[in-house]
Backbone as CSV, one residue per row, in Angstrom:
resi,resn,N_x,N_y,N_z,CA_x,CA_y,CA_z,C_x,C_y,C_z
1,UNK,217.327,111.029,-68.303,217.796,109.797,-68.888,217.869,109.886,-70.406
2,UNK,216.873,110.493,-71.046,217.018,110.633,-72.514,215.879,110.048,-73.137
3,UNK,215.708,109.955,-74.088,214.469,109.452,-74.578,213.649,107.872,-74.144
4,UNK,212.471,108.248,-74.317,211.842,106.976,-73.615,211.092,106.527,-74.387
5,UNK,210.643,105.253,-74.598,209.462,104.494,-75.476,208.863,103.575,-74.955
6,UNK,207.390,103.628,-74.934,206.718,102.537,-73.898,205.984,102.168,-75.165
7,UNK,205.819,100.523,-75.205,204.952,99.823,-76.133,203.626,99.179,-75.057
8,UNK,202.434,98.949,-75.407,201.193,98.231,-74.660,200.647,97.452,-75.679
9,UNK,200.871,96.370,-75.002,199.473,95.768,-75.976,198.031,96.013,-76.067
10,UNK,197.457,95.653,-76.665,195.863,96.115,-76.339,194.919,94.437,-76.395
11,UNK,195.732,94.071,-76.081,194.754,92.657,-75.477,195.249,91.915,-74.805
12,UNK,194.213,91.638,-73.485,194.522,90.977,-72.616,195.181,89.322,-72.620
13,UNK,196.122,89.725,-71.527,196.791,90.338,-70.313,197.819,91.387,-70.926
14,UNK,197.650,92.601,-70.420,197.754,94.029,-71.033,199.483,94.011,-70.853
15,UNK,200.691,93.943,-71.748,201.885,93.937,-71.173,202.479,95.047,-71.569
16,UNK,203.332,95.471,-71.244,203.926,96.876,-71.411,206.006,96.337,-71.682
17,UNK,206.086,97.161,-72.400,207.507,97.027,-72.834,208.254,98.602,-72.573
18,UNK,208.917,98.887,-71.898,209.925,100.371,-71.373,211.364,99.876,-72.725
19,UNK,211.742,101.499,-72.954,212.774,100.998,-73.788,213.299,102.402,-73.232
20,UNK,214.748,102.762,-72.487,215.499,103.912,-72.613,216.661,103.956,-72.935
21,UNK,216.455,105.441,-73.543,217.869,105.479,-74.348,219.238,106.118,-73.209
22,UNK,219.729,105.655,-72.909,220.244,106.236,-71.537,221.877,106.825,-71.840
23,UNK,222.247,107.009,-72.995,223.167,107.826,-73.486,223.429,109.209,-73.368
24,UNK,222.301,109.688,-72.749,222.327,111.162,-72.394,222.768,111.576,-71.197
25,UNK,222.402,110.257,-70.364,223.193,110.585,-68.510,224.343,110.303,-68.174
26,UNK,225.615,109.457,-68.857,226.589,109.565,-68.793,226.909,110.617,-69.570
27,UNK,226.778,111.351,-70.710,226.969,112.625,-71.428,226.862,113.652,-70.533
28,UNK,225.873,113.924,-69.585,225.668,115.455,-68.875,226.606,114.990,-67.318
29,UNK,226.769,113.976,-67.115,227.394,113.773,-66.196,228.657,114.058,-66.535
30,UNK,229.597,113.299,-67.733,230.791,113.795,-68.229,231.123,115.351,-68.264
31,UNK,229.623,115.751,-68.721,229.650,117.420,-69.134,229.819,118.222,-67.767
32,UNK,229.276,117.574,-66.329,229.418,118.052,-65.230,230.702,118.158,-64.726
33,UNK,231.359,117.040,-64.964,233.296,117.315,-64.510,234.544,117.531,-65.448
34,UNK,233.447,117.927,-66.603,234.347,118.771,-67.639,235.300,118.014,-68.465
35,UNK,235.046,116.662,-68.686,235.398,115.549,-69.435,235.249,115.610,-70.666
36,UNK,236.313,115.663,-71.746,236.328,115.775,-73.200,235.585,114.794,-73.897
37,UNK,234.613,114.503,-74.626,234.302,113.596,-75.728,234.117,113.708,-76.300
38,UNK,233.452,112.808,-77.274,232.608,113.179,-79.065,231.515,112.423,-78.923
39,UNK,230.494,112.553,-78.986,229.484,111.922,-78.745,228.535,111.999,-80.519
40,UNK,228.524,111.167,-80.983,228.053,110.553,-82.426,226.899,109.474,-82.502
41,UNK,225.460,110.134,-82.512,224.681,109.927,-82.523,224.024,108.737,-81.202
42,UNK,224.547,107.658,-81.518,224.314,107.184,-79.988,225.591,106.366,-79.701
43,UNK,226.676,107.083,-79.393,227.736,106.173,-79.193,229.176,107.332,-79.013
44,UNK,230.083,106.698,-77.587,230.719,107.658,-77.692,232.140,107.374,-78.642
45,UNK,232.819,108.379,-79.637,233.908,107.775,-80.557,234.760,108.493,-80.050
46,UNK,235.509,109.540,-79.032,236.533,109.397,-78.627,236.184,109.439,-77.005
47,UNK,237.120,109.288,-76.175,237.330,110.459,-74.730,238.610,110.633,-74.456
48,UNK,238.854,112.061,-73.791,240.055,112.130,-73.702,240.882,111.574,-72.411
49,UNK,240.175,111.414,-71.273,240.374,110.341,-70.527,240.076,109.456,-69.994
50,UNK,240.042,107.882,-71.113,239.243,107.095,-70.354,239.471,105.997,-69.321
């Protein structure tokens, strides 16, 4: 999926916050059927067929 960030609080009632960066699994997936893009930091700026 790509990078992950979990926040916790430390006082009760203990909550947890998930944050993913999920820009990387449409990227290797594209990269799997050989799909042209540009991929610029977190965002895609061209494809060649979208």
């Amino acid at each position: 999926m790509g990078l992950i960030h979990i926040r916790l609080t430390t006082r009760f009632p203990v909550t947890a916050q998930v944050y993913i960066k999920g820009h990387t699994w449409p990227a290797l997936q594209m990269l799997k059927k050989l799909l042209g893009f540009n991929l610029h930091e977190n965002a895609f700026t061209a494809l060649d067929d979208p």
